[in-house]
C-alpha positions as CSV (number, residue, x, y, z in Angstrom):
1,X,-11.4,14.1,16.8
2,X,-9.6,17.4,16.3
3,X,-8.1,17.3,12.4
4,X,-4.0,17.8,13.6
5,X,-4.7,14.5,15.8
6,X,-6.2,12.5,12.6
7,X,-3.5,13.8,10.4
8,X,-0.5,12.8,13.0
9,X,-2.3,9.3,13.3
10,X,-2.9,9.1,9.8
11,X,0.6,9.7,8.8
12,X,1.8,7.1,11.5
13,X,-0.9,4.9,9.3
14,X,0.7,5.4,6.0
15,X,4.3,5.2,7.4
16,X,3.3,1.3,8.7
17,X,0.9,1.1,6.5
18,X,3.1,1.4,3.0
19,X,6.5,-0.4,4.0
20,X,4.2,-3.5,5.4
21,X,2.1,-3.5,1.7
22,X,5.5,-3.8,0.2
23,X,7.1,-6.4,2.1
24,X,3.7,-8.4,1.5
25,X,3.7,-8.0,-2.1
26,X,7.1,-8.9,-2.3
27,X,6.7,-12.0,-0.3
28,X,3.6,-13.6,-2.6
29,X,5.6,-12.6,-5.6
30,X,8.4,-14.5,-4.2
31,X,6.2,-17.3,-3.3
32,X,3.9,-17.2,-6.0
33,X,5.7,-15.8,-9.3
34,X,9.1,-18.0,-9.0
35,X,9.6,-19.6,-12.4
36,X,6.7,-17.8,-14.0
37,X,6.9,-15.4,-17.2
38,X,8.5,-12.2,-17.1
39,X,5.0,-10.8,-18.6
40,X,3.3,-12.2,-15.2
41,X,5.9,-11.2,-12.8
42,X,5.6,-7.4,-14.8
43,X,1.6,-7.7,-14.8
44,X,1.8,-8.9,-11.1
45,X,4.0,-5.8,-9.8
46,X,2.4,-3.6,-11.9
47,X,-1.0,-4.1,-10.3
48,X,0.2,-4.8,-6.9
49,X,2.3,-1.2,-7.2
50,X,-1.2,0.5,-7.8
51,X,-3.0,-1.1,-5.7
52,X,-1.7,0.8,-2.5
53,X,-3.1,3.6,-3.7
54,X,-6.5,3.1,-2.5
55,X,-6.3,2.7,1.3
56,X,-3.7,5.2,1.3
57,X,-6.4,7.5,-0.2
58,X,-8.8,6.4,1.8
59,X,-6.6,7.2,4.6
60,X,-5.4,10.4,3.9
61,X,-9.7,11.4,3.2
62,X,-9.8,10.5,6.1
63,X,-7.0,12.8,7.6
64,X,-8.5,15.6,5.3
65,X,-12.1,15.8,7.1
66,X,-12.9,18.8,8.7
């Protein structure tokens, strides 16, 4: 697959791909964290803000090939 192709679908990817994460995250906290600790709901976003990060790399590795 020629590399402008991977990095237009891989862009499409990430611009599904992030907003969806989100919306997840924010709907177990919501389900999940209500009435719990402001420690745990900080601890909780904290780890489900970086956690994104890693198929969004491994998405955009992807996009880099040559």
């Amino acid at each position: 697959m020629p590399r402008k192709v991977r990095q237009i679908l891989g862009a499409a990817m990430l611009v599904v791909f992030v907003p969806a994460y989100a919306l997840f995250a924010m709907s177990v906290a919501s389900h999940r964290l209500a009435g719990t600790s402001i420690l745990v709901q900080t601890i909780f976003f904290a780890i489900a803000g970086l956690i994104w990060v890693l198929p969004a790399g491994a998405i955009i590795a992807w996009m880099q090939r040559p």
